[in-house]
N, C-alpha and C positions, 0 to 999 in steps of 0.2 A: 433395393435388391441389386446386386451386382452384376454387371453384363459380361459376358464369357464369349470368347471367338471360337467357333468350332469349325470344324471342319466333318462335311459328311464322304462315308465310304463307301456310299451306293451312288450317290448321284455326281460325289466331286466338289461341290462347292462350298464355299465358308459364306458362316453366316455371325450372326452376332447375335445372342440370346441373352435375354434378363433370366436368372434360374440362385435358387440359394445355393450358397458354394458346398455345401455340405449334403445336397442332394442333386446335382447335374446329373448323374447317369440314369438311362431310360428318358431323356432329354429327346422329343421328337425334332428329326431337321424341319427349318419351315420352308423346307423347297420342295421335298419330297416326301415326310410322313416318317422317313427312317429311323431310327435309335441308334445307327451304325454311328454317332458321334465322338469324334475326337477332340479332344480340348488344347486350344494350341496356345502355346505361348504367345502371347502378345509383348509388342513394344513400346514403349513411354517412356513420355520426358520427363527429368528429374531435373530439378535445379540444385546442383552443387555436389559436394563428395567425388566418387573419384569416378573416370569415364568408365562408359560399360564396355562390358566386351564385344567386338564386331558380332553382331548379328551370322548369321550365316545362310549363304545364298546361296539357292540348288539351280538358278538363270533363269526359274521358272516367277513371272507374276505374282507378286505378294508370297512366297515362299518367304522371304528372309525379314520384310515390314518395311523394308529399304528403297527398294522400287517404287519409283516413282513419287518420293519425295524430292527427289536434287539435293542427297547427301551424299557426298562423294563414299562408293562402296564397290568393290570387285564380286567378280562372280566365278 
């Protein structure tokens, strides 16, 4: 089963859930109980082809997937 990064809208925080891709919505947060979940893009490495496109970052903590790895990226 595949793990999905969400993001909840009542309490604020991202979490990381196992859910089949084809049924995530009504997905409860496991911080707070909600269904207010948004499913965010996630970042990954690929080996080879062509680079990706800069990420993008709002200055905020894990906003962009960039922070806090020590890959050189602006904000």
């Amino acid at each position: 089963m595949p793990i999905y990064e969400f993001h909840c809208g009542k309490c604020g925080e991202d979490s990381e859930v196992p859910v089949r891709s084809s049924a995530w919505e009504g997905t409860k947060c496991p911080k707070c109980g909600s269904s207010k979940l948004e499913k965010k893009l996630s970042v990954f490495a690929s080996s080879g082809g062509a680079p990706a496109a800069p990420a993008s970052c709002t200055g905020q903590p894990k906003s962009c997937g960039m922070c806090g790895t020590g890959k050189p990226h602006s904000h």
